[in-house]
Structure formats: structure tokens, C-alpha cells
N, C-alpha and C positions, 0 to 999 in steps of 0.2 A: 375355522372360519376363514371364508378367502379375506385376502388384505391385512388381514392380521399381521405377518411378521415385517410387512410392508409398511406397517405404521409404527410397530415398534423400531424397527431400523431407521424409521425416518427420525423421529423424537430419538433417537439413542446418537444418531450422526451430526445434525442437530447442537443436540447438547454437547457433541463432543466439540464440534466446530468451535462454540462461543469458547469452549473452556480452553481451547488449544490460543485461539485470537487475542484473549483477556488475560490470561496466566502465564500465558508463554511468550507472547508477543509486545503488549499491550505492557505492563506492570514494568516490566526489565527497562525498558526502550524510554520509559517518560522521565526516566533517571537520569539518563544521557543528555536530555535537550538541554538547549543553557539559558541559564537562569531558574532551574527548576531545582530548588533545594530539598530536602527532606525530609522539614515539615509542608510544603508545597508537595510531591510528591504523592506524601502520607496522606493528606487533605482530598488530591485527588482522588486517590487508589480506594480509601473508606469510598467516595460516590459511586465509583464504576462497579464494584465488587459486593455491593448492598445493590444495585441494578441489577448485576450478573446474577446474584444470591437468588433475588426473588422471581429471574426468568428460570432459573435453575428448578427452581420449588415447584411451577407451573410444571416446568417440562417433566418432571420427576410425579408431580399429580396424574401427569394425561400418563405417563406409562405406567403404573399402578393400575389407574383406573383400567387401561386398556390390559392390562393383563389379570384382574381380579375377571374379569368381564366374559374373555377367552379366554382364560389357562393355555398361556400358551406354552411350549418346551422350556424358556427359557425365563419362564417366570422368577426363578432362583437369581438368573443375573441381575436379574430389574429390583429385588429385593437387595441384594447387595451391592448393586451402584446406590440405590437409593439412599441406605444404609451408611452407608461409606459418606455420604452427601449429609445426613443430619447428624452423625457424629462430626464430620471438618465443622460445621457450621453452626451446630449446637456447642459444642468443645473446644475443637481450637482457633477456630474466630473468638471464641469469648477470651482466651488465653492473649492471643495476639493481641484483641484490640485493649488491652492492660497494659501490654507492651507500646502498640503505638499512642497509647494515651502518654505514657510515660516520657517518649522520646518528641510531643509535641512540645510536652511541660519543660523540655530542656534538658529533662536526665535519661540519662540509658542511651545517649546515639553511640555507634561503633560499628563492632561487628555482629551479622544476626544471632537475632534472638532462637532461642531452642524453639520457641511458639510455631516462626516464619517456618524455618527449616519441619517443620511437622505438618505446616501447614502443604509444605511443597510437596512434601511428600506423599500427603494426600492427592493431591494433586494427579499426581504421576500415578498412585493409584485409580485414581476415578478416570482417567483416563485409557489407561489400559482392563478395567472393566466396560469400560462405553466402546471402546471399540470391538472386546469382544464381545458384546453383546450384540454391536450392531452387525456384526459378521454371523453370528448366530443366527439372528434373526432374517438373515437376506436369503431370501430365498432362491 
């Protein structure tokens, strides 16, 4: 179908943007400002990334939908971004936010938790899925 991998590239670049601006940018930096503590931080970071989460979940619907629809080549990448997207956020979001429940209530601050670090990790996963997918997809 024409336009196909043109729309998948667009939703895959897209998503990759938010996730490069939010997790890589965004999260690290609001640490630094002063007067911003930890549970201030933590406070923030839960709003922006339940934001990010559920534009994520849209943009991960429209590429599904858009690849159940066209079969397109790259249908496999878009099942395994996506994949990779409800395991961090079914899994170790649910992990972390135990951890940063723990560090609002006073206990657990230091150094990161195994939860963050997995979660980062994903991270840097889903990212280099999304960009190869949007490369994939570009026609």
C-alpha cells in the first residue's frame, strides 16, 4: 500500500523523539535544577512518564493497527518495539514504582535501584528498536 512505511516511520520517529526528549533529556536534567529534591523530582517524574506512558500506548496502537491492516516488511519490528513497551511498563514500572514509593516514604534513597537501572535499560532498548524500525520503514 503506498504511504504505508511512510506512516509507520512517521509513528516509529515520533515515538522515538518523545522517548529520547523524556528519558534522556528531560528525567536526568530536573535533578540538577536547585531546589529540586528527590522526593520533588520523584513527584515530578511519576506525572511526565504516566503522560509519556499513555502517548506511548496511542502511538504503539496506531502502529499495530497500521501494520495488522498492511502487513507491512517490518511488521516483526513493530511487534517487538511494542513488546518491549508493555513489558518496561507492565513489569518494571510496576517494580520501580515500589521502589519510588519506598524512597518518598523516607527509606531506600542512595544509590539506584536495580528496578531504574532495568528500566534504563529498556529504555536504550526501545530505542534502538524505534530507530530501527523507523529506518526500515523509510522508504
Amino acid at each position: 500500500m503506498q504511504g504505508v512505511p511512510e506512516v509507520i516511520a512517521a509513528l516509529a520517529f515520533v515515538w522515538l523523539g518523545m522517548v529520547l526528549a523524556i528519558s534522556f533529556v528531560e528525567a536526568p536534567l530536573k535533578f540538577r535544577a536547585s531546589g529540586v529534591t528527590v522526593q520533588i523530582g520523584l513527584g515530578i517524574g511519576r506525572i511526565v512518564f504516566r503522560a509519556l506512558n499513555i502517548i506511548e500506548a496511542v502511538l504503539a496502537a496506531a502502529l499495530i493497527m497500521t501494520a495488522i491492516v498492511t502487513r507491512p516488511p517490518t511488521t516483526g519490528w513493530v511487534i517487538a518495539v511494542v513488546a518491549l513497551f508493555v513489558v518496561q511498563v507492565g513489569g518494571v514500572k510496576t517494580w520501580l514504582g515500589r521502589r519510588s514509593n519506598a524512597v518518598l516514604a523516607g527509606n531506600g534513597e542512595g544509590r539506584r535501584s536495580r528496578a531504574h537501572l532495568a528500566y534504563v535499560a529498556m529504555e536504550v532498548l526501545k530505542v534502538a528498536g524505534l530507530v530501527t524500525l523507523g529506518v526500515l520503514a523509510t522508504p
